[in-house]
MARTIPA-456105 format. One record per residue (C-alpha): chain; residue in one letter; x, y, z; residue number from 0. Coordinates in nm, 2 decimals. Example, Ala and Ser with C-alpha at 12.3 -4.5 7.8 and 13.67 -1.06 7.14 Angstrom:
REM residues 2
A_A_1.23_-0.45_0.78_0 .
A_S_1.37_-0.11_0.71_1 .
//
This chain:
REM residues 405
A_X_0.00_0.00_0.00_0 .
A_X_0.16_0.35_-0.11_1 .
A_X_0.18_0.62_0.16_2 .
A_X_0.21_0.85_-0.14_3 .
A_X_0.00_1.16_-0.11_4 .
A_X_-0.20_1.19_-0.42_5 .
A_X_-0.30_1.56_-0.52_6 .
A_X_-0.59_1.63_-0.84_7 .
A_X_-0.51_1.93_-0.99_8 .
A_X_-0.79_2.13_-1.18_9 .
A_X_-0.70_2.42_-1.44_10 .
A_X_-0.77_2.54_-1.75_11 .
A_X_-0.43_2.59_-1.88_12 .
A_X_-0.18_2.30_-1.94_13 .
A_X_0.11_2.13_-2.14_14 .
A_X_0.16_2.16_-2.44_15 .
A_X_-0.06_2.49_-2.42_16 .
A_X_0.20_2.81_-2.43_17 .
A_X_0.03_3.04_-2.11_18 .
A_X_0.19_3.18_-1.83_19 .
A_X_-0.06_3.01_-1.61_20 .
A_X_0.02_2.68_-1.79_21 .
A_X_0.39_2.73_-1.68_22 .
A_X_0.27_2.75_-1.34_23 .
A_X_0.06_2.44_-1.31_24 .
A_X_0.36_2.25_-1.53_25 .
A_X_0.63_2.31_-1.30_26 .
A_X_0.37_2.18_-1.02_27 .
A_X_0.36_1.88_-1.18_28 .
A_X_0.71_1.89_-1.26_29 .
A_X_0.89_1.95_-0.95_30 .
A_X_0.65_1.79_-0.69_31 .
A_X_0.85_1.44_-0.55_32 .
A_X_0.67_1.19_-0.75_33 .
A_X_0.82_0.92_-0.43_34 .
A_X_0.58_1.14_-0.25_35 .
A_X_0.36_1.27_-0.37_36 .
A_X_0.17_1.14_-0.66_37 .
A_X_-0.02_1.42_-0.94_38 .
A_X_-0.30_1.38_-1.11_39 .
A_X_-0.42_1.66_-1.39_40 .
A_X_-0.78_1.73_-1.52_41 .
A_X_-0.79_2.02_-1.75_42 .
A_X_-0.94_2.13_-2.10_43 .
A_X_-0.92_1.93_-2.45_44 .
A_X_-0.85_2.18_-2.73_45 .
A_X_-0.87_1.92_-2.97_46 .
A_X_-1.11_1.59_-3.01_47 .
A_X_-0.81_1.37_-3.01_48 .
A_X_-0.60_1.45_-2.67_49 .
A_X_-0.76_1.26_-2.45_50 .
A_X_-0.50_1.12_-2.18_51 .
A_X_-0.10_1.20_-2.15_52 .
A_X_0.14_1.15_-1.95_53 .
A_X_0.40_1.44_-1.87_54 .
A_X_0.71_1.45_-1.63_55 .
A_X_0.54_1.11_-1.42_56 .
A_X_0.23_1.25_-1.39_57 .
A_X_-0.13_1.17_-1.57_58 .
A_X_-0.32_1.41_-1.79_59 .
A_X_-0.65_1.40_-1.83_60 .
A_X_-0.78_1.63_-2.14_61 .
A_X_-1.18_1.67_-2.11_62 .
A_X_-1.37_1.84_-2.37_63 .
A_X_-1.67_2.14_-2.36_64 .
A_X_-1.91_2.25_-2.58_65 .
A_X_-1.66_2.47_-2.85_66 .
A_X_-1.98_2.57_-2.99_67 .
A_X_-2.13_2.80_-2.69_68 .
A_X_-1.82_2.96_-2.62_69 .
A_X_-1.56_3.28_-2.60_70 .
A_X_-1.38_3.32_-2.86_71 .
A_X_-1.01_3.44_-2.86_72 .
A_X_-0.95_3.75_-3.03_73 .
A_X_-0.60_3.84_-3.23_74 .
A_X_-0.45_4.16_-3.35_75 .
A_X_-0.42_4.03_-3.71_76 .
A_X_-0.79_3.95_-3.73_77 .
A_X_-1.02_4.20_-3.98_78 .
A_X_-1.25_4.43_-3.81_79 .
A_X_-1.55_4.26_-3.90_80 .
A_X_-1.43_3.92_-3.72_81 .
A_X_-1.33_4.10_-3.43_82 .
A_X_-1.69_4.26_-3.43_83 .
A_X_-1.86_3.91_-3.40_84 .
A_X_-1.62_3.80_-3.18_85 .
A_X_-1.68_4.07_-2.93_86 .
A_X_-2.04_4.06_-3.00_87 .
A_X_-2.03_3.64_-2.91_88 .
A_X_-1.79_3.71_-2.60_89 .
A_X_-2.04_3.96_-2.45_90 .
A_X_-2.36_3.72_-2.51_91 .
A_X_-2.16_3.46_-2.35_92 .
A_X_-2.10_3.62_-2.06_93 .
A_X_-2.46_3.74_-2.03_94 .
A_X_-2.60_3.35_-2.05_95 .
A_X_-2.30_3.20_-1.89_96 .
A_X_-2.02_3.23_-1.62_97 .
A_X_-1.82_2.97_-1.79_98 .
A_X_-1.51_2.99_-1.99_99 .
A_X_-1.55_2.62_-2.15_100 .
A_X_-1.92_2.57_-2.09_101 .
A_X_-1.94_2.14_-2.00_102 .
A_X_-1.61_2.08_-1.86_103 .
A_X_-1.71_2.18_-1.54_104 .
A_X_-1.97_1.85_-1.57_105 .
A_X_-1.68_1.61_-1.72_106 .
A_X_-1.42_1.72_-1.44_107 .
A_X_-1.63_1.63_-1.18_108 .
A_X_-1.75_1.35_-1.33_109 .
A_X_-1.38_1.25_-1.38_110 .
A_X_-1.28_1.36_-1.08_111 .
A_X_-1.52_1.10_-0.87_112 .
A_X_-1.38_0.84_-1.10_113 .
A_X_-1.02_0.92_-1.02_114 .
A_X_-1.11_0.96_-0.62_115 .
A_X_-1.27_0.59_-0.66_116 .
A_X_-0.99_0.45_-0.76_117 .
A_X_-0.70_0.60_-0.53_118 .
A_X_-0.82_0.84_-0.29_119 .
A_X_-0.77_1.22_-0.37_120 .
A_X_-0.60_1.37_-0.05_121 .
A_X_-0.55_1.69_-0.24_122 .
A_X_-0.74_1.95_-0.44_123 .
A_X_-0.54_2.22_-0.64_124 .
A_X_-0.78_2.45_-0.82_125 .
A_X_-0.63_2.75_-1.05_126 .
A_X_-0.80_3.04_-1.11_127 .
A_X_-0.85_3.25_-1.32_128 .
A_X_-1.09_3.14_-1.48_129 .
A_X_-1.36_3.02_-1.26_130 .
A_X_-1.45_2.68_-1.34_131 .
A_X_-1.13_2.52_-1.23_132 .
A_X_-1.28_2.72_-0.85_133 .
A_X_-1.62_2.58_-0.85_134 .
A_X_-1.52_2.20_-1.00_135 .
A_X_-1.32_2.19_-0.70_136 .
A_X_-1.60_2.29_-0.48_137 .
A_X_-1.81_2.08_-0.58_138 .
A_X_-1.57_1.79_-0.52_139 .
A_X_-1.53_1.89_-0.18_140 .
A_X_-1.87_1.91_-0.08_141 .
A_X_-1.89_1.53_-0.19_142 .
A_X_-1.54_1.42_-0.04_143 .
A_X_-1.48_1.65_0.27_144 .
A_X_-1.20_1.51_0.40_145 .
A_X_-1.01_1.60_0.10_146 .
A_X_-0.78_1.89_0.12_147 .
A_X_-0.86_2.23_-0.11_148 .
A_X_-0.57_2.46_-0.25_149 .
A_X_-0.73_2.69_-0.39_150 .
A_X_-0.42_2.93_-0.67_151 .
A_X_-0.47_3.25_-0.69_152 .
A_X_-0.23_3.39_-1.02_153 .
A_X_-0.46_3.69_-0.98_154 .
A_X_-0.73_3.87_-0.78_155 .
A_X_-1.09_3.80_-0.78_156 .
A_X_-1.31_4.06_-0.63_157 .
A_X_-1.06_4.25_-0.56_158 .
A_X_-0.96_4.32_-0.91_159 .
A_X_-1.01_4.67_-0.96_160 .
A_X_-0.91_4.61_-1.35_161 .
A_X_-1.23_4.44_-1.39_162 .
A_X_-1.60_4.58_-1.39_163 .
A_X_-1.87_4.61_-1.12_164 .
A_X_-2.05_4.32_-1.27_165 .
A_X_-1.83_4.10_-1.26_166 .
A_X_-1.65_4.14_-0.95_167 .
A_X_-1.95_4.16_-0.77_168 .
A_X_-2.01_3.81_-0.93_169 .
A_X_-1.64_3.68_-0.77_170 .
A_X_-1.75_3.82_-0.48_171 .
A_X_-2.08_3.61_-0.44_172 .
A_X_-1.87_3.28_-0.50_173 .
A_X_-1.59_3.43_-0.26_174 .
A_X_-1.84_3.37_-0.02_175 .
A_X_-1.96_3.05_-0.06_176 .
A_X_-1.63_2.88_-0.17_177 .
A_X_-1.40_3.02_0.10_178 .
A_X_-1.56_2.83_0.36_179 .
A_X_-1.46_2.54_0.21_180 .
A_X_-1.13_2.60_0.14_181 .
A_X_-0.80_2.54_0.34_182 .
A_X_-0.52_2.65_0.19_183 .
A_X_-0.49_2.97_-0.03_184 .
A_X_-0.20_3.06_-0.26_185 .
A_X_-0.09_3.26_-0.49_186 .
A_X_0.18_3.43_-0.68_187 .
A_X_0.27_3.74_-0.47_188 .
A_X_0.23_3.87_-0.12_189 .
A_X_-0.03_4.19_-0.17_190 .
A_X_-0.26_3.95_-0.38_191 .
A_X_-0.25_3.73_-0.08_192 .
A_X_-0.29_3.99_0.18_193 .
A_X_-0.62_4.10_-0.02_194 .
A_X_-0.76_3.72_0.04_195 .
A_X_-0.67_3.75_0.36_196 .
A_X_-0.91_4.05_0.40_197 .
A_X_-1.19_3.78_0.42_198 .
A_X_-1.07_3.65_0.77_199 .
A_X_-1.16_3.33_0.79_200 .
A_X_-0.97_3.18_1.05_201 .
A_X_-1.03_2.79_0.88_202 .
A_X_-0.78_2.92_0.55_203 .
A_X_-0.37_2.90_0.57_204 .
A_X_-0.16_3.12_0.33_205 .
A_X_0.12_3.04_0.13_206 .
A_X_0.30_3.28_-0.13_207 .
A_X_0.41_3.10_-0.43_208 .
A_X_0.57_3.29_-0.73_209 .
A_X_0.63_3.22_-1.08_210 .
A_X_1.01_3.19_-1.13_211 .
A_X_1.21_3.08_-1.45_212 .
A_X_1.24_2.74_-1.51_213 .
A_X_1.56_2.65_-1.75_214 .
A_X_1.89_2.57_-1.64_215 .
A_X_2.10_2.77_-1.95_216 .
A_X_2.41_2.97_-1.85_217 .
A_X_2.42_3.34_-1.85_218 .
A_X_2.62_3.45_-2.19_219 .
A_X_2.84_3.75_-2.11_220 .
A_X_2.94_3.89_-2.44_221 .
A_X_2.91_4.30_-2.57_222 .
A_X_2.76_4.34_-2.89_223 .
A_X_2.91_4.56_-3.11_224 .
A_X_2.59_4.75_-3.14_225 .
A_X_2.41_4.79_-2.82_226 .
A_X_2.09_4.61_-2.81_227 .
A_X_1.76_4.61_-2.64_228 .
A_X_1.53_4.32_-2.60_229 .
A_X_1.18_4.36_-2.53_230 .
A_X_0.94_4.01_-2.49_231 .
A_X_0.63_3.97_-2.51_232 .
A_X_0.27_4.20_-2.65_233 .
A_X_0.16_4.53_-2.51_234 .
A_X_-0.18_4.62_-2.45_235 .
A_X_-0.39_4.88_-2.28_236 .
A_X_-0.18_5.15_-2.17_237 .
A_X_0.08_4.92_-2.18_238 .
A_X_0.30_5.05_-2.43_239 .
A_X_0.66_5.17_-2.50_240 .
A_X_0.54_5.50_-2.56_241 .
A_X_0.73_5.65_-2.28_242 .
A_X_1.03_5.51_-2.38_243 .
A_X_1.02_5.64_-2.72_244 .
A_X_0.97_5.99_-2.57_245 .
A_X_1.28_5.96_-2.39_246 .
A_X_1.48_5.83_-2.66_247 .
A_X_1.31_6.15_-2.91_248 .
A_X_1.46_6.38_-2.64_249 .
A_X_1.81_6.22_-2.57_250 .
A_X_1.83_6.21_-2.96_251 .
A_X_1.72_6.56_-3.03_252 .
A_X_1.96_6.71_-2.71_253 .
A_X_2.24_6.45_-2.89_254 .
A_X_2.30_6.33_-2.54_255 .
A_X_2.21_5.93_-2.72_256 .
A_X_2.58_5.90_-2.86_257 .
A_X_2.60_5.53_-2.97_258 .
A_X_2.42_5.36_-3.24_259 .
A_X_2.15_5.11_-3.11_260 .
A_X_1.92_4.84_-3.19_261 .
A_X_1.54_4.71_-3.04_262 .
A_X_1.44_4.38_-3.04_263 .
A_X_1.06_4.28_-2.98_264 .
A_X_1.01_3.88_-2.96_265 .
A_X_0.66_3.79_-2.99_266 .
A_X_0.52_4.12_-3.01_267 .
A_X_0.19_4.25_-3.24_268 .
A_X_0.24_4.60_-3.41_269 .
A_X_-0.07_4.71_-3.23_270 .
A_X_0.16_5.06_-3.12_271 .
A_X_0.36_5.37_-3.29_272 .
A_X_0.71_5.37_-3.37_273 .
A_X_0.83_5.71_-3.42_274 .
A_X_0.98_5.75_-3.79_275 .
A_X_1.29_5.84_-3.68_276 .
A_X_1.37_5.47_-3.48_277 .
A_X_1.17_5.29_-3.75_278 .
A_X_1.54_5.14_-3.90_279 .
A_X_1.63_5.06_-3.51_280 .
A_X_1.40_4.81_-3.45_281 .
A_X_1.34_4.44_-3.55_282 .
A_X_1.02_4.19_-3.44_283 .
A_X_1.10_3.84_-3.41_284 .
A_X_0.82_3.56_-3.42_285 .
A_X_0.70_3.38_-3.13_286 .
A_X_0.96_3.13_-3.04_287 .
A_X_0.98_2.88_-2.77_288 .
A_X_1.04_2.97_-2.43_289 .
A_X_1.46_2.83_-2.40_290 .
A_X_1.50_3.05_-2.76_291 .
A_X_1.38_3.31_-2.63_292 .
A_X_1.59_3.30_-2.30_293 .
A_X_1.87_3.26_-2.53_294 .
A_X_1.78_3.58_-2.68_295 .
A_X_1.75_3.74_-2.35_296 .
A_X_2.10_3.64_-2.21_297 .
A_X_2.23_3.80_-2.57_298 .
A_X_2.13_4.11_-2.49_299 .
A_X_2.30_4.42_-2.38_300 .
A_X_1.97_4.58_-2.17_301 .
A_X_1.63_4.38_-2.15_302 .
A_X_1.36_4.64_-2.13_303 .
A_X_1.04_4.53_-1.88_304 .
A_X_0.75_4.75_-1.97_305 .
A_X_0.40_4.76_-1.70_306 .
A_X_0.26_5.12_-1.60_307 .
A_X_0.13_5.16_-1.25_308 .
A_X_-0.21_5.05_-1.15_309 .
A_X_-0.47_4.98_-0.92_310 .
A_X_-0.34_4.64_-0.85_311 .
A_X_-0.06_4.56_-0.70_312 .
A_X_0.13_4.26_-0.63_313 .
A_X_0.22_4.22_-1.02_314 .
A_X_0.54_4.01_-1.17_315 .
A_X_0.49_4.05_-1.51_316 .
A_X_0.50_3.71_-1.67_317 .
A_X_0.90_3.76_-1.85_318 .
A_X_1.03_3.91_-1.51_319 .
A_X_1.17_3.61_-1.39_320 .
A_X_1.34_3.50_-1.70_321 .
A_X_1.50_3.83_-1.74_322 .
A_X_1.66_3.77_-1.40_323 .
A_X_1.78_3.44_-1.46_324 .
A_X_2.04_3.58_-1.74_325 .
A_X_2.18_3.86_-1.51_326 .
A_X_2.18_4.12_-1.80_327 .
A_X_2.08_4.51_-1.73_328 .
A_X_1.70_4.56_-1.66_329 .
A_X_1.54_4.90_-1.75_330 .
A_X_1.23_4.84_-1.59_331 .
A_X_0.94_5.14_-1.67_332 .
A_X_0.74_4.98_-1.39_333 .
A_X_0.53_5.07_-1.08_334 .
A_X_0.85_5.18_-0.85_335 .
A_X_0.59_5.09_-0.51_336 .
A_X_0.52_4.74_-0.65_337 .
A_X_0.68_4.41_-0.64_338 .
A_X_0.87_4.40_-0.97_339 .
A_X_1.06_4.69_-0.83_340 .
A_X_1.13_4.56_-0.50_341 .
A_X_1.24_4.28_-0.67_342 .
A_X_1.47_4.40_-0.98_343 .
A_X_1.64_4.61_-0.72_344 .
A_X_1.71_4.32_-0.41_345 .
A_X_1.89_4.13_-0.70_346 .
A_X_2.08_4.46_-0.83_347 .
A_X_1.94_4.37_-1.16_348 .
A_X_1.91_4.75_-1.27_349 .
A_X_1.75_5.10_-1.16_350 .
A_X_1.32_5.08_-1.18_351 .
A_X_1.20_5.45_-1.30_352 .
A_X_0.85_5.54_-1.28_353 .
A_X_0.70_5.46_-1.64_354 .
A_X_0.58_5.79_-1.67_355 .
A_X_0.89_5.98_-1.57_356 .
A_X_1.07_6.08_-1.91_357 .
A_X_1.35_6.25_-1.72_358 .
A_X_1.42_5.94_-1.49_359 .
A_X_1.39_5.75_-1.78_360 .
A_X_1.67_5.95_-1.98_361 .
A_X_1.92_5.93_-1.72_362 .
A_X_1.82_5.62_-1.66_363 .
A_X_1.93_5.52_-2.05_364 .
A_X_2.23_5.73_-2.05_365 .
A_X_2.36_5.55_-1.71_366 .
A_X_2.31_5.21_-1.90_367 .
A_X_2.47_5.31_-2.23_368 .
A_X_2.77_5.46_-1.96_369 .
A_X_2.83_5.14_-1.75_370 .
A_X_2.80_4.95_-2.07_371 .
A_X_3.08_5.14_-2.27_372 .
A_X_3.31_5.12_-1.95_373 .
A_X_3.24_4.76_-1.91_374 .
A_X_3.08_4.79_-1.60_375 .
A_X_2.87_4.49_-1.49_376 .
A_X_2.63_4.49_-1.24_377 .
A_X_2.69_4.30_-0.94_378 .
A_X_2.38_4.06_-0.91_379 .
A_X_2.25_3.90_-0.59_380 .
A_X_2.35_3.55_-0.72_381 .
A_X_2.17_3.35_-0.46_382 .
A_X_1.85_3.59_-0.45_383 .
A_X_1.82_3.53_-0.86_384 .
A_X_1.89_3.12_-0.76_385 .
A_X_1.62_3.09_-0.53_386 .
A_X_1.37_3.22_-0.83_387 .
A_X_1.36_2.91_-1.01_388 .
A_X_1.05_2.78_-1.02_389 .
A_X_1.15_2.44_-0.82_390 .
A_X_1.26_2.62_-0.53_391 .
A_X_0.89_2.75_-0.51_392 .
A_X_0.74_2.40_-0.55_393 .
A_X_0.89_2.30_-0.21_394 .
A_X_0.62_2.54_-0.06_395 .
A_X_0.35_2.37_-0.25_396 .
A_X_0.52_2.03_-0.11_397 .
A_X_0.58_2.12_0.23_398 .
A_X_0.22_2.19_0.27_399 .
A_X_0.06_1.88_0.08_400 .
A_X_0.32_1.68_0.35_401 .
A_X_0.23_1.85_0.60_402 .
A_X_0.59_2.02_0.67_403 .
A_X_0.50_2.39_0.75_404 .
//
């Protein structure tokens, strides 16, 4: 008889899908001790044919939904007419329904109670967002009490001033009649926890868990002979590099921007202006893997991190992480009171200037082009930028499943 711990996780986003919040969930999967613990997966067939799989020692379980009733994923390429409809099916499908994959929520279960049957679940780990993955898990536990709820937070619910009165006063309603049922909540940074902690109920333990990176490639210390920027990843919103144009105009036009340099954007639409002048500056690469693109990265002579200040707080960004792992100059245009901040500066990664500040952003360029002409390197917290890989995280995750906090 195994004393193996066996822990059902339920999301949305999974190998081989290409999401941050898959990356997440993987590395769960991953780096749990399969001597110890043993990982189930439920989440959501994009295609007829996956049905089961199994990745890093753990069982997949792909379950379908009605792909007719559904939201539809909209692209920057699309014609206007396409994104029309689709907008006009999103909105009708979030009048008539909650769900993001209307009838999975009914397979999962249904699964779920199969899996339980045949080796006891001691474990629930439910990811939000979105919502099913939350109220599958519920209604597990209502049927199999003694079973232990995780319930992963990668973002806010109710909280989330980013989202509208409708439907955070909808994540409030099942706030309150999930949270009673849970035990354990986590998620990726401390002020979205502290916000979940706001509910007070006594019953729920918290546990941070970040993202991290999650490769094993050496940091590549070269100069190129033109100095290069690498950007990855989309903008949206007011999410855009718009500032950093502005200070690049007005270093140019004061001819205080005195070597010749180069922008790269990996994975990035054109949905944004680039000033005329820079238009023979700046490259766009196609989506790549994840290890290519950290290849990229660790080329570089600045990575540039782009996220203006909001209402919430507690945010990453999703490439953070990865651009730490390389150790090469950050110039983050960030929130300077939020996390990424806090971080980029505890691992002496580079300088965070308020994304709106075009004079702090112009020095801010000027001292990296400096330190990069004199060969100056910054001197990175080595063991701070270790302990972000994603495995190291994981333990957290293992700790409380065994029962080791």
């Amino acid at each position: 008889m195994s004393n193996k711990k066996h822990l059902l996780i339920i999301c949305s986003h999974f190998h081989p899908m290409k999401h941050i919040a898959s990356y997440r969930m993987n590395a769960f999967a991953k780096y749990l001790d399969p001597s110890k613990i043993e990982v189930t997966v439920l989440t959501v067939s994009e295609t007829e044919k996956r049905k089961e799989k199994v990745f890093n020692n753990t069982w997949v379980y792909y379950l379908p939904y009605n792909t007719i009733f559904r939201l539809r994923k909209q692209k920057q390429s699309m014609p206007k007419w396409k994104h029309w409809l689709y907008s006009l099916n999103n909105k009708l499908m979030r009048f008539f329904s909650k769900s993001d994959y209307p009838g999975w929520q009914k397979n999962a279960l249904k699964k779920a109670l199969k899996l339980d049957e045949k080796k006891k679940i001691d474990f629930i780990l439910s990811s939000f967002s979105p919502i099913d993955s939350h109220l599958i898990a519920f209604e597990l536990k209502k049927r199999r009490s003694a079973t232990k709820w995780i319930a992963d937070m990668r973002d806010e619910m109710s909280l989330n001033q980013m989202l509208g009165k409708k439907e955070r006063k909808y994540y409030k309603k099942v706030e309150d009649f999930i949270f009673p049922e849970v035990d354990f909540i986590s998620a990726v940074s401390s002020p979205i926890l502290d916000g979940f902690k706001n509910h007070r109920n006594k019953k729920i333990q918290y546990i941070e868990i970040r993202n991290g990176f999650d490769h094993e490639e050496k940091p590549i210390k070269k100069r190129n002979e033109i100095f290069t920027f690498v950007y990855a990843g989309s903008f949206y919103g007011k999410r855009k590099p718009d500032t950093f144009f502005s200070a690049l105009k007005e270093l140019t036009a004061s001819e205080k921007l005195k070597i010749p340099w180069k922008l790269l954007f990996i994975g990035t639409p054109k949905n944004f202006s680039i000033p005329k002048q820079f238009e023979k500056n700046i490259s766009f690469i196609n989506s790549m893997e994840n290890i290519e693109v950290i290849k990229i990265l660790a080329q570089s002579d600045c990575n540039l991190l782009i996220h203006p200040p909001s209402k919430a707080k507690g945010i990453f960004t999703g490439k953070l992480f990865d651009y730490l792992s390389v150790k090469q100059p950050i110039l983050a245009l960030v929130d300077v009171e939020d996390v990424a901040a806090d971080l980029i500066n505890k691992c002496n990664a580079g300088n965070p200037v308020d994304f709106y500040d075009i004079k702090s952003i112009k020095e801010e360029i000027i001292g990296i082009f400096e330190r990069w002409q004199n060969n100056i390197e910054n001197q990175y917290n080595e063991d701070l930028i270790t302990s972000l890989h994603r495995k190291k995280e994981v333990l957290k995750l293992q700790k409380t499943i065994l029962n080791e906090i």
